[in-house]
Each structure stands twice: as C-alpha cells, then as structure tokens.
FIMILO-834229 format. One record per residue (C-alpha): x negated, y negated, z negated. Coordinates in steps of 0.05 Angstrom, whole numbers, plus 5000, padded with zeros to 4 digits. Layout:
FIMILO-834229
XYZ ...
//
This chain:
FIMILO-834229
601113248042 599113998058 594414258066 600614678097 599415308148 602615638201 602616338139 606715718096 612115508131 614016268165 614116458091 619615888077 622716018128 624316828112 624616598045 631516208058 633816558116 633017158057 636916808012 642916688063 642817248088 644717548013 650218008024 652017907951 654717217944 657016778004 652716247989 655515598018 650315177999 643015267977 639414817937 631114637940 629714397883 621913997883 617013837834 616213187812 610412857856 609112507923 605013137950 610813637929 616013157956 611613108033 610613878023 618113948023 620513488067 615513828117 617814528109 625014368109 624013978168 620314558198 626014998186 630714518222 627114548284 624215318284 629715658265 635815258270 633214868334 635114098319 631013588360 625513148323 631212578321 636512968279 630413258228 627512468225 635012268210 636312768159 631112448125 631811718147 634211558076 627911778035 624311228016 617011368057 612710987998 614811507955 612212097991 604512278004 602112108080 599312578119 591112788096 586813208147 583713758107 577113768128 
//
C-alpha cells in the first residue's frame, strides 16, 4: 500500500470527523465506500485504522480485530517507497 503520509491520514481524519460533525443530519452511520483494488483496499484499511487509534484512541488489538475478518491475500502488503 501507500505511499501514505502523515498530510494523508490528518486529512481523513478532518474529513470524517467533518462529516459527523454535520449539524444537518444526525448521521448514525457513515459509510467508506473503496475502489475496487488491493492498493485501494490496504490504503483504506490503513486510514480507517489510523482514525481508530488517533482520534478515537482504541489499542492496536481492537483496530487488528476490527479487521480480523478481511481476508489479508486480498489486500496489497506493505511497499517502502524509496
């Protein structure tokens, strides 16, 4: 996946804490819809993750159980950038 940056993932995470924060609807549930692909799906997985630890403080064990049920062979590993 990536390459991601530190600029990435605080935009994702205004970006949803934007959208529920909305005062117009009471949004209950939002939904992150991906791309098809095994980059997009890594890409996502890492942000949301991201967001579960920065700014709604879960421990690595709850994020890596949220996720437990993704199949890892159909997500992109993890490619340095240089």
């Amino acid at each position: 996946f990536g390459p991601m940056n530190l600029a990435s993932v605080y935009r994702f995470i205004t970006t949803v804490n934007a959208e529920l924060d909305r005062p117009s609807s009471a949004i209950q549930n939002l939904i992150f819809r991906v791309e098809r692909g095994r980059r997009a799906l890594a890409n996502a997985v890492f942000l949301l993750g991201a967001y579960m630890l920065i700014d709604q403080g879960k421990s690595v064990a709850e994020v890596v159980s949220t996720f437990a049920w993704i199949d890892p062979t159909i997500g992109e590993g993890f490619r340095d950038a240089t």
